[in-house]
C-alpha positions as CSV (number, residue, x, y, z in Angstrom):
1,X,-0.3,6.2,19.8
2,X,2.7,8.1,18.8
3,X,3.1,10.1,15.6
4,X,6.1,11.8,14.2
5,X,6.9,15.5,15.3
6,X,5.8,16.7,12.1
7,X,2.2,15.2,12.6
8,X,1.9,15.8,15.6
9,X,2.2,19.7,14.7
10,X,-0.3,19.2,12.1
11,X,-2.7,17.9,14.3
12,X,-2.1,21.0,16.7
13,X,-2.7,23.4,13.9
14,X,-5.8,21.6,12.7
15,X,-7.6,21.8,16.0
16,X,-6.9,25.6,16.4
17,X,-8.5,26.1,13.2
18,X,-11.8,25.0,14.2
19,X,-13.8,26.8,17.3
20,X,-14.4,25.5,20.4
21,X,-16.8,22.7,20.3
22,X,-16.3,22.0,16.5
23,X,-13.2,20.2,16.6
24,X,-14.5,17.2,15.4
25,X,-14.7,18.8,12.0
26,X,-10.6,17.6,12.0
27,X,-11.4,13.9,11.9
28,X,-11.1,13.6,8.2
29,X,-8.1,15.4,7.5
30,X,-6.3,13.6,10.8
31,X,-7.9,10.7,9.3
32,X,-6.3,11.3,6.1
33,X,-3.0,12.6,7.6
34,X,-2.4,9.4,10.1
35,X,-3.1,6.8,7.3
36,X,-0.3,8.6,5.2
37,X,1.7,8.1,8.0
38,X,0.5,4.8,9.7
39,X,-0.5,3.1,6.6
40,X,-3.8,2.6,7.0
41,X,-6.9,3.3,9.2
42,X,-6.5,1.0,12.7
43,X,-8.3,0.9,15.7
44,X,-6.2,2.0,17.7
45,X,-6.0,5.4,15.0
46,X,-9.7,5.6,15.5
47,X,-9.3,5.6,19.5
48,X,-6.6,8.4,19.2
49,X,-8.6,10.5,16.8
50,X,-11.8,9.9,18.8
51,X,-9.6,10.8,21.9
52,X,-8.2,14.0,20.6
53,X,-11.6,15.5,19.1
54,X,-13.6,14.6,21.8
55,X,-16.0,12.0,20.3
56,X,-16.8,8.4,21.0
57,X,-14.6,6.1,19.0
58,X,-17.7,4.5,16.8
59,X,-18.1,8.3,15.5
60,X,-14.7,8.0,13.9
61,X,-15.4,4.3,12.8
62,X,-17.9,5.7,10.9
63,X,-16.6,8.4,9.0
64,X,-14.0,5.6,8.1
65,X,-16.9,3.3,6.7
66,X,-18.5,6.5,4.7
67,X,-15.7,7.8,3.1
68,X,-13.7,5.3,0.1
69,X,-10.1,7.2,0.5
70,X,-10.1,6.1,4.0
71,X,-8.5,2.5,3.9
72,X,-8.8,-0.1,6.8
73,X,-5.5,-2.0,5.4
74,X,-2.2,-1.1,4.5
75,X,-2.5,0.4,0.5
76,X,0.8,0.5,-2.1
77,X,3.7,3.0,-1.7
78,X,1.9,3.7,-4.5
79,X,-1.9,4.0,-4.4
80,X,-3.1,4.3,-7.8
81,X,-7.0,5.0,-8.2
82,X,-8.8,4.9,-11.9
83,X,-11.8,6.8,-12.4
84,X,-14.8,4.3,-14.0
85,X,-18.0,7.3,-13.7
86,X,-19.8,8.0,-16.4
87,X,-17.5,10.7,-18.2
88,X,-14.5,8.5,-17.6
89,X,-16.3,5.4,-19.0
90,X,-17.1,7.0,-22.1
91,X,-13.7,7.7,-22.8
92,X,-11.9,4.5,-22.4
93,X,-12.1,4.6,-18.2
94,X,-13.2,0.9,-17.4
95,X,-10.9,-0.1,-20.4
96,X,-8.0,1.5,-18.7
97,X,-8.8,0.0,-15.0
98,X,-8.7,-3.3,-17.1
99,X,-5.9,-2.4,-17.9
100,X,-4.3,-1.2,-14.5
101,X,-5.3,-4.4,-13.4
102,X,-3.7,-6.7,-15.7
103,X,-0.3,-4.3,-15.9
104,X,0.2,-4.4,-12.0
105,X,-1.5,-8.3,-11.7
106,X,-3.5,-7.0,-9.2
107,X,-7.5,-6.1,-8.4
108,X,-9.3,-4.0,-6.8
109,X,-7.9,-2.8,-3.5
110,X,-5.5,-5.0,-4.1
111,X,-1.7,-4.7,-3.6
112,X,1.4,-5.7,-5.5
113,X,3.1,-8.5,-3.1
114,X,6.4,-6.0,-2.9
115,X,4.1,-3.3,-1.6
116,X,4.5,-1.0,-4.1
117,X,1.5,-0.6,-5.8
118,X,-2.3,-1.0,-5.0
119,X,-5.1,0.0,-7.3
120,X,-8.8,1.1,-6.7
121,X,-11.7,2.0,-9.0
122,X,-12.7,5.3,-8.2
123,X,-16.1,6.4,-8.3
124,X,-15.6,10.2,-9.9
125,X,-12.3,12.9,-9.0
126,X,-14.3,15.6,-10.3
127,X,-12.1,15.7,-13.4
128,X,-14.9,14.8,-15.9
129,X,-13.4,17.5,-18.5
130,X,-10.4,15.8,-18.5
131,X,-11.3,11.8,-18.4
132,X,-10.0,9.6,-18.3
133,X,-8.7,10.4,-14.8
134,X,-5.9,8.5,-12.8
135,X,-5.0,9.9,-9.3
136,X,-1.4,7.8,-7.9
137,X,-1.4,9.4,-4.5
138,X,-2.1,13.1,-4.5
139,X,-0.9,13.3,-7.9
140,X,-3.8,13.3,-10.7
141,X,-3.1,13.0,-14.4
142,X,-5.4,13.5,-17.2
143,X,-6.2,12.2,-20.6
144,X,-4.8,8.7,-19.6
145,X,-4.8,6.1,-21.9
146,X,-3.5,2.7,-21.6
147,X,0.6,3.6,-22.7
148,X,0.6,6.6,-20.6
149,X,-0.5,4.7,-17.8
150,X,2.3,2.3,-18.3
151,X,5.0,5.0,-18.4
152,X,3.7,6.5,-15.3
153,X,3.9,2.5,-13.4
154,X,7.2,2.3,-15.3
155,X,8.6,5.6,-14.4
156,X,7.8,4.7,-10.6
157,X,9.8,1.2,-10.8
158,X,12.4,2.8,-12.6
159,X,13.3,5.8,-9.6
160,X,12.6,2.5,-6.9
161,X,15.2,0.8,-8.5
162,X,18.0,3.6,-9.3
């Protein structure tokens, strides 16, 4: 599988950091790292990972089917994930996913049909002082209610379009 140079670099770095014999301690940032990249988890990721840590491939297939940011399909440009645990729900969280999913037409792990957008329901971002929590990539905003949530979809469709 090829990667970009920039990847690949990151890759290199990653499995210096870890001792001899631990390198498989880099399969869920290279995980994370290629699906930014690739677009979502494959098999043929999962071989490559598998090949460069020295593990069999089913080890990588399932850290993929433990951990919920690692995605077996192609997500949005735009991955946005709503927090619905407890401290979220209290504050309007499940109300704002319903929300999410009637503003972008889509549900759960869904994606918009241009690509742009796909939305999850998270389980908890460890932002429970600040709930409602909405993370859109690696970006994660706090206090959300249902119109700020709407600017920040809005403000992304606007800088797509100029």
């Amino acid at each position: 599988m090829t990667f970009s140079p920039q990847l690949e670099k990151r890759f290199e770095k990653l499995l210096k950091i870890y001792p001899p014999g631990r390198q498989r301690s880099a399969i869920v940032p290279m995980l994370l790292y290629a699906q930014d990249e690739v677009g979502a988890v494959t098999t043929e990721l999962i071989e490559e990972v598998a090949k460069r840590v020295g593990v069999q491939p089913l080890t990588v297939d399932e850290v993929v089917g433990y951990y919920s940011m690692l995605h077996r399909k192609r997500m949005g440009k735009f991955h946005v994930q709503v927090c619905t645990n407890i401290s979220c729900l209290l504050v309007g969280g499940e109300r704002l996913y319903d929300h999410a999913k009637k503003k972008l037409g889509i549900g759960n792990k869904e994606t918009t049909p241009d690509g742009l957008f796909s939305l999850e329901e998270v389980e908890c971002m460890g932002a429970c002082s600040w709930a409602p929590a909405v993370e859109i990539n690696y970006e994660f905003h706090h206090f959300v209610t249902p119109e700020k949530l709407d600017k920040l979809i809005d403000d992304i469709r606007k800088a797509r379009a100029s």
